[in-house]
C-alpha positions as a printed NumPy array, in Angstrom:
array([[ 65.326,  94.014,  85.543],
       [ 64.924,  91.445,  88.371],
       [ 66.881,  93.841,  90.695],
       [ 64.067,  96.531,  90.02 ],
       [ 61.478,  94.315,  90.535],
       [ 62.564,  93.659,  93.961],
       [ 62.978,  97.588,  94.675],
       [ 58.835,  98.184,  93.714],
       [ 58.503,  95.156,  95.911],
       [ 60.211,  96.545,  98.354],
       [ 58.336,  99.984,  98.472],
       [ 55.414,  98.61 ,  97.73 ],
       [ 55.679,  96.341, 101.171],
       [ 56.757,  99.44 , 103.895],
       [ 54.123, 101.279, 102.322],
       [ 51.756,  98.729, 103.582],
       [ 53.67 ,  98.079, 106.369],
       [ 53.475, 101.697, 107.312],
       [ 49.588, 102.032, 106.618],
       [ 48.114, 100.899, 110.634],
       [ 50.363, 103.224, 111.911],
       [ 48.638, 106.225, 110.246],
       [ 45.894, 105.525, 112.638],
       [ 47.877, 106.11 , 115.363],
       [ 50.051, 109.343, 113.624],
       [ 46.351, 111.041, 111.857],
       [ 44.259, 113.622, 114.   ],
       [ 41.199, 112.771, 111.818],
       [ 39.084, 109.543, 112.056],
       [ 39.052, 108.243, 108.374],
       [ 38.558, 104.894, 106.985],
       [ 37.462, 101.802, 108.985],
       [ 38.648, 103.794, 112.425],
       [ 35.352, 106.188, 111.461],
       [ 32.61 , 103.85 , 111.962],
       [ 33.746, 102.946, 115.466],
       [ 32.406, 104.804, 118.589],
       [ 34.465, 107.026, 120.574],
       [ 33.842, 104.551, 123.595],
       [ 34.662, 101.938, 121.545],
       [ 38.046, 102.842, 120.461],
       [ 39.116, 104.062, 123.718],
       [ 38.38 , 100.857, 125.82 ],
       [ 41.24 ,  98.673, 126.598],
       [ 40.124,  95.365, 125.016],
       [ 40.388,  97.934, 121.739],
       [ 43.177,  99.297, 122.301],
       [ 45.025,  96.197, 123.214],
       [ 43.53 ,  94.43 , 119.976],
       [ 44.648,  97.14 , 117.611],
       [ 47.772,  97.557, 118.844],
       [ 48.314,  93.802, 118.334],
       [ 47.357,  94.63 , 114.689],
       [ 50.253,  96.86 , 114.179],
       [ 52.83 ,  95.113, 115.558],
       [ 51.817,  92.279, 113.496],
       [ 52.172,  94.257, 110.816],
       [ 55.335,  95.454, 112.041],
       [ 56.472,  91.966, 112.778],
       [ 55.496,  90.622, 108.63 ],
       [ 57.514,  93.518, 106.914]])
């Protein structure tokens, strides 16, 4: 029982681990990434910020 519990955790976490990189991996703009302007998300303060974002997700899982 416990030892299953900690296999759904598990998933559960590199599944959200795994979620900013879709961003980065998906042609189409979905989600929060769909509100922002094209100039926006391809200036370098941006860039720099978001991929700070996924290697601090990277960095938690």
């Amino acid at each position: 029982m416990k030892r299953g519990l900690w296999i759904i955790f598990a998933i559960l976490s590199i599944l959200i681990g795994l979620y900013p990189a879709i961003y980065y991996f998906h042609d189409n703009r979905f989600g929060l990434l769909s509100s922002k302007s094209e100039a926006l998300t391809s200036s370098t303060p941006y860039l720099v910020f978001s991929t700070r974002i996924l290697h601090l997700a990277d960095w938690l899982c």
